[in-house]
C-alpha positions as CSV (number, residue, x, y, z in Angstrom):
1,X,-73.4,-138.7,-72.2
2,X,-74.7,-142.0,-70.8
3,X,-76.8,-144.5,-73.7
4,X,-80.5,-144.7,-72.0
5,X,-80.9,-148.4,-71.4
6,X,-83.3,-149.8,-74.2
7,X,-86.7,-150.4,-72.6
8,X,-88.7,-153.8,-74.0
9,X,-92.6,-154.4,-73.1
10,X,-92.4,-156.8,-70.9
11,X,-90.1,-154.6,-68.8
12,X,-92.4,-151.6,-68.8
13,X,-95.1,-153.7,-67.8
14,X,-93.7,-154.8,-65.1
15,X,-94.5,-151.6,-63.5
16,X,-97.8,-152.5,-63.1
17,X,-96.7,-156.0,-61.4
18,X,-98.8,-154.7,-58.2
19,X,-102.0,-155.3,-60.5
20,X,-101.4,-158.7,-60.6
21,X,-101.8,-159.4,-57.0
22,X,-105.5,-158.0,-56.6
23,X,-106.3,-161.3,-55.6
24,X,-109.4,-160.1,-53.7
25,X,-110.7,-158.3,-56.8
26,X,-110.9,-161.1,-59.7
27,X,-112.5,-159.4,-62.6
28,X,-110.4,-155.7,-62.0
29,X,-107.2,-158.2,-61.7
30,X,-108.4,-160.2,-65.1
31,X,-108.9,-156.8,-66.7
32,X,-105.1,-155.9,-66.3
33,X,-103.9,-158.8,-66.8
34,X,-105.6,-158.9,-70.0
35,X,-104.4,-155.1,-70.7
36,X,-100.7,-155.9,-69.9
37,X,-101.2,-159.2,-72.7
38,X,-102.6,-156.8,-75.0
39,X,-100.1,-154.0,-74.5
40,X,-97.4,-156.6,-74.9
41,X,-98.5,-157.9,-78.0
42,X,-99.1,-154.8,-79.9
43,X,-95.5,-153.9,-79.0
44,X,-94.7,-157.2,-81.0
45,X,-96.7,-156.6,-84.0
46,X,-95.9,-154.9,-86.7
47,X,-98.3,-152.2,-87.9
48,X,-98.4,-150.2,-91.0
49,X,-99.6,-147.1,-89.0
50,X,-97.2,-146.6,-86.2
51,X,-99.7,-143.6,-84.8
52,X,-102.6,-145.8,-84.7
53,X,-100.3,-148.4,-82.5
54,X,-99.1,-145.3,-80.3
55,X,-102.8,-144.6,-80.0
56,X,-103.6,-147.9,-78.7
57,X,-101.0,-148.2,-76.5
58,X,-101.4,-144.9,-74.6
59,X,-105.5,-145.9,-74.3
60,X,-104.0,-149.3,-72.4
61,X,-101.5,-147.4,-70.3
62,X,-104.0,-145.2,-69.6
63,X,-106.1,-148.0,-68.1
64,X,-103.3,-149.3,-66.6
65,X,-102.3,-146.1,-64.7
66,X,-105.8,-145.9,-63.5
67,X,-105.9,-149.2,-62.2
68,X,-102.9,-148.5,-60.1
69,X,-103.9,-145.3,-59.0
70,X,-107.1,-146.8,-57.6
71,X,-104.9,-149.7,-56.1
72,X,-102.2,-147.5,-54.7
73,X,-105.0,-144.9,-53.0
74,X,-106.5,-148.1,-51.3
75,X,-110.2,-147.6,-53.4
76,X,-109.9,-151.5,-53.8
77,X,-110.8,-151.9,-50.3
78,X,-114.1,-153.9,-49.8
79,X,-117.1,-151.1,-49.0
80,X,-115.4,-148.1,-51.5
81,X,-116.4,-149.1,-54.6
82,X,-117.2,-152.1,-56.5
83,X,-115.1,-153.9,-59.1
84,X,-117.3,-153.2,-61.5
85,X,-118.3,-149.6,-61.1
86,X,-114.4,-149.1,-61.6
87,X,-113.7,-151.1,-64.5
88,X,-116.6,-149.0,-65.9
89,X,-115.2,-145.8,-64.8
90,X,-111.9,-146.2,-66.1
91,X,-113.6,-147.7,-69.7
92,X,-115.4,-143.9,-69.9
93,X,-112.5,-142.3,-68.8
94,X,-109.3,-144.0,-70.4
95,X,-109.6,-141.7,-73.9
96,X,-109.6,-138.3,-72.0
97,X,-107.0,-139.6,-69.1
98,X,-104.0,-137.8,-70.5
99,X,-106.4,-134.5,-71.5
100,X,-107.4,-134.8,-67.3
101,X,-103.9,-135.4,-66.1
102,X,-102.6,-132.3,-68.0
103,X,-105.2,-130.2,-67.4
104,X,-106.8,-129.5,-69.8
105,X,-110.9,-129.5,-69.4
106,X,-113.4,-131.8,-71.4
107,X,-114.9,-128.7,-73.4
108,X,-111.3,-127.6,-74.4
109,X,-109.7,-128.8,-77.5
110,X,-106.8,-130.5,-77.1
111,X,-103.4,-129.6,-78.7
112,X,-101.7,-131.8,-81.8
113,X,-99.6,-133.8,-79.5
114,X,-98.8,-137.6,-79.5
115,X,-99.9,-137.8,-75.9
116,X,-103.5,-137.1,-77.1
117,X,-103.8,-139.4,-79.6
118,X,-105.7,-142.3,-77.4
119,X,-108.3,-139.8,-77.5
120,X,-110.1,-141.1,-80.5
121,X,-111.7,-137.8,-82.3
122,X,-108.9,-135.8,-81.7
123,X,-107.5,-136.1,-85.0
């Protein structure tokens, strides 16, 4: 059985490098950059509450998967929306992303999981 490599922030930020070059879009690329600081330096904090960090960094992923999903589906071309309608957009929706991507509808209640827990009345 292979080891998995060991995966550090900074390298799983750097799947979201494309965010940084939304040159055209100032304040939606400030926002990720800002995200991917944060992000980063949570990882290197240390926390009493592990849950409440896991929280916090699945509400910035969130917002970060967002981002690129709006980026990668070309909405950040001039006309579509504006920058901040989506930073707006993805602020509402970033707690109930993962609920959305799996399904499961706003009325519902969501299962115990760890996936859920950027969803801040869950628990």
């Amino acid at each position: 059985m292979k080891k998995k490599d060991y995966v550090t922030p900074e390298t799983y930020i750097k799947n979201y490098t494309e965010l940084s070059t939304l040159n055209d879009f100032p304040l939606v690329q400030k926002a990720c950059l800002e995200l991917q600081k944060h992000f980063i330096g949570i990882c290197h904090t240390k926390c009493d509450n592990i849950l409440q960090q896991i929280s916090e960094l699945l509400e910035i992923d969130a917002q970060l998967q967002m981002y690129l999903e709006f980026f990668q589906h070309d909405f950040f071309e001039e006309g579509k929306l504006v920058e901040e309608d989506i930073i707006e957009m993805i602020q509402n929706d970033k707690n109930t992303y993962y609920r959305q991507l799996t399904g499961i509808a706003i009325n519902q209640k969501v299962p115990e999981k760890l996936i859920f827990l950027s969803e801040k009345d869950t628990y």
